[in-house]
N, C-alpha and C positions, 0 to 999 in steps of 0.2 A: 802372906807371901806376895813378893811384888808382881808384876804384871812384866813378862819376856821382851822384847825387842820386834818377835817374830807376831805376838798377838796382838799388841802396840800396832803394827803396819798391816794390819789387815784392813783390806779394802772393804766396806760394806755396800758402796754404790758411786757410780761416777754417772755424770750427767752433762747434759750443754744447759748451763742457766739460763736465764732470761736478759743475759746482759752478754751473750753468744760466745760466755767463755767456760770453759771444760772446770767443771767441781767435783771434787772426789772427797768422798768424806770413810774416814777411819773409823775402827770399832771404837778407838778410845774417844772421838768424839771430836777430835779435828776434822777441820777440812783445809785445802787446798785449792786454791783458785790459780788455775793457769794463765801466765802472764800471755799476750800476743805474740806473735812470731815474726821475725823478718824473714823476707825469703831470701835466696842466694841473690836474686835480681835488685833487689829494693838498697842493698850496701853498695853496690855497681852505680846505678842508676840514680842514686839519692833522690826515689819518686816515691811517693809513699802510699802509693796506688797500688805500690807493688807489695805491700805488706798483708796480715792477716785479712781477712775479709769474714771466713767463719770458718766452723769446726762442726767436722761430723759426729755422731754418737760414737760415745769411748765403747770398748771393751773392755772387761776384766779377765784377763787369764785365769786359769782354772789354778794357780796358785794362790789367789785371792790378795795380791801385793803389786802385783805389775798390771799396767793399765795404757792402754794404749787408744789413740785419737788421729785421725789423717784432719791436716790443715788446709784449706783453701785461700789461694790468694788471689789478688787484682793478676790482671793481664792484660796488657795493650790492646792487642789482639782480638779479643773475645768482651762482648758484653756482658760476661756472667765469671766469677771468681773458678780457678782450676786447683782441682787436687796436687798438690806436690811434694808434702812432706807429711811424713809419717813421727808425731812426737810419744813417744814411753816414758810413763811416769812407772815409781817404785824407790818404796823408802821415802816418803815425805819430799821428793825432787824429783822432776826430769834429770831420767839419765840420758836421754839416746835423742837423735833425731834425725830420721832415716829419710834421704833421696834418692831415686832411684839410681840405678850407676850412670847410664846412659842420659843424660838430661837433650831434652826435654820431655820425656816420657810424664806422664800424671800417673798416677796411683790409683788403678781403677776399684779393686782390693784388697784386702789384707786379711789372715788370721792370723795366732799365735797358733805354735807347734811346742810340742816337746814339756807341754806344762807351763807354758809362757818361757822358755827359755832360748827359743826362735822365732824369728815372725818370718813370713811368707806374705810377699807381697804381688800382685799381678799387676804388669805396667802397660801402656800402648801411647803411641803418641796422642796427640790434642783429639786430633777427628779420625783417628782409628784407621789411619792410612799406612799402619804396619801391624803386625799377628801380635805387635807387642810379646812382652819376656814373664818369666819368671823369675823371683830370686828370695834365694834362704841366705838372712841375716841374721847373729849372734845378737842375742839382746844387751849381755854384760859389756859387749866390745864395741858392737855394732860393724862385725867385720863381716862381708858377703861370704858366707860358704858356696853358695852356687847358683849359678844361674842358667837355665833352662830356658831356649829360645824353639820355635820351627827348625832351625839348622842342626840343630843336636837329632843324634840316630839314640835309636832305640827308645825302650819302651819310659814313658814319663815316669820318674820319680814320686814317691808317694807323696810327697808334700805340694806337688805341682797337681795329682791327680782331685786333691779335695778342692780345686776350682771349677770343676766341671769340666777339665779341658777337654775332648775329643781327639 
């Protein structure tokens, strides 16, 4: 009996190599090696300072197929590489790759929600000179369901509550 599509793309482990790029290896015994990122800036600017610099430890969603990594790139600005894109692999490719709405906010963190079929990302500016936001995005689409600042009345949403917010 052959082997499904669904057991084919199971994830068994994602990693940062030793060559600081994101490896995700499947049950059937592939891997994946994530190519580098340009940022929104580095196409603008044609500096390439502004490109990938490293990559944080992936997650695997509790569906064991989507896998998810925040990118760090150069910045003029700043001596040290800034979080700013959130990339999702699933199915042997990147599907998705998520910025915050509001740029320049960084990516301070992120979970998946819903089984990996949301992610939930927490943002602030550079040096945290705003309460910074919340925001729930579809992973299939990558479309903002909502976002959740200090401005918004009443009680936080449960997907904003699993960051510790107060």
């Amino acid at each position: 009996m052959g082997t499904t599509m669904a057991q084919a793309e199971h994830v068994t482990r994602a990693f940062v190599g030793q060559d600081g790029l994101i490896h995700i290896l499947n049950s059937d015994g592939r891997e994946f090696v994530a190519a580098r990122e340009d940022s929104p800036e580095s196409a603008l600017r044609k500096d390439p300072g502004f490109n990938q610099q490293s990559v944080e430890v992936p997650k695997i969603a509790v569906d064991g197929k989507t896998v998810g990594w925040i990118v760090n790139f150069g910045n003029c600005c700043t001596s040290y590489p800034i979080p700013l894109m959130l990339v999702v692999y699933q199915n042997g490719r990147v599907i998705r790759r998520i910025t915050p709405s509001d740029l320049p906010p960084i990516i301070l963190d992120w979970h998946f929600v819903a089984g990996g079929k949301e992610i939930a990302i927490s943002t602030s500016t550079l040096h945290g000179d705003s309460h910074g936001a919340f925001e729930l995005y579809m992973v299939k689409t990558g479309r903002l369901i909502q976002r959740w600042d200090a401005e918004n009345s009443g009680p936080d949403p449960a997907w904003v509550q699993t960051f510790g917010k107060e």
